[in-house]
C-alpha positions as CSV (number, residue, x, y, z in Angstrom):
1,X,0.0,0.0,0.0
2,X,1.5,3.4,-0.7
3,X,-0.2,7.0,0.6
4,X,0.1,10.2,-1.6
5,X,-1.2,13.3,-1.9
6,X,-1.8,15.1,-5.0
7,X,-1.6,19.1,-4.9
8,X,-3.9,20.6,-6.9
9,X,-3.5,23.8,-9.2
10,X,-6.8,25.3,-8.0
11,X,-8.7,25.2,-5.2
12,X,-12.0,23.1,-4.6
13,X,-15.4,23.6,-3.6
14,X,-17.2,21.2,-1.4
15,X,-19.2,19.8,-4.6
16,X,-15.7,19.7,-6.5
17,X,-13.9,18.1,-4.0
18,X,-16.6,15.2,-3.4
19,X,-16.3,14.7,-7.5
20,X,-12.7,13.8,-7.1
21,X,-13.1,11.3,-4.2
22,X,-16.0,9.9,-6.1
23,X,-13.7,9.6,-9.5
24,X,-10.6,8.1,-7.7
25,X,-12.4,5.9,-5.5
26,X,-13.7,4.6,-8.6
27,X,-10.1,3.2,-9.6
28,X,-9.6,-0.3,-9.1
29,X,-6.9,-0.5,-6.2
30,X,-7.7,2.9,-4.5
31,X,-7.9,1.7,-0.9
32,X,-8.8,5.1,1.0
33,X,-9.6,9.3,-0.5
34,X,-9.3,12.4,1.1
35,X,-10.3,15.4,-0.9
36,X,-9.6,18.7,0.3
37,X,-9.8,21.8,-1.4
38,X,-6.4,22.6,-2.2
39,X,-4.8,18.6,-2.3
40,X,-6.2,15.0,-2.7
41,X,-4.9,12.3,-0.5
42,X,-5.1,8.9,-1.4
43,X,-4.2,5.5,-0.3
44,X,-3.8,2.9,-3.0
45,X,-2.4,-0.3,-3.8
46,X,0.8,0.2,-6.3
47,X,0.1,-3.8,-7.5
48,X,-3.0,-2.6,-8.9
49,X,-3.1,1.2,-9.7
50,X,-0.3,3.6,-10.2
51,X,0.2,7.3,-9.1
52,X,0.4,8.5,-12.9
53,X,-3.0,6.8,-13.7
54,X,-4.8,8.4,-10.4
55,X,-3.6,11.8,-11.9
56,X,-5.4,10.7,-15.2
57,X,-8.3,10.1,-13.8
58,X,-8.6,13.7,-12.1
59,X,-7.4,15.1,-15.3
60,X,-10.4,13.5,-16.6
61,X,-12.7,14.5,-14.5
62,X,-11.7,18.3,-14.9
63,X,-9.2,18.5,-12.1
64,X,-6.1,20.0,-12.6
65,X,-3.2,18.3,-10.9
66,X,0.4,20.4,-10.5
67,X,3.0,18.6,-12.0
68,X,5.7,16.6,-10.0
69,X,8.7,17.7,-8.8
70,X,11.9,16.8,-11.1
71,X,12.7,12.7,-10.5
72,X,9.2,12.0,-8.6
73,X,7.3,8.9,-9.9
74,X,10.4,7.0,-11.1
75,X,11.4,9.6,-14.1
76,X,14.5,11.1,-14.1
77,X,16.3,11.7,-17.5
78,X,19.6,10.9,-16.2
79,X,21.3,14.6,-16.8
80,X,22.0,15.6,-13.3
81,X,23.7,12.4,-13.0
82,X,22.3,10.9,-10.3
């Protein structure tokens, strides 16, 4: 099981906010959602679901998700060298 939280590029609403646990608790895998108004928190299993396909589905749903930091998620393009 692995916990995240997802920071958001704009704030929710209450209605908003209940649209995104509805979306991600609809992901096969998604164990636990938090929705607040400015981040999402969520408890999934990585076996199942992935982080980069929980930001999808907000992305589908309309919500905008700020982008990882450089080497989050496993991506790193090898030029800093580490």
């Amino acid at each position: 099981m692995k916990s995240e939280t997802l920071s958001l590029l704009n704030s929710l609403d209450k209605d908003a906010a209940a649209n995104a646990a509805r979306a991600l608790a609809a992901v096969n895998g998604v164990l636990k959602v938090s929705a607040e108004s400015a981040a999402v928190n969520v408890e999934f299993d990585e076996d199942v679901t992935s982080l980069q396909e929980l930001r999808a589905t907000l992305q589908r749903a309309g919500i905008s998700v700020k982008k990882p930091a450089h080497g989050e998620e496993g991506m790193c393009c090898g030029s800093c060298g580490s």
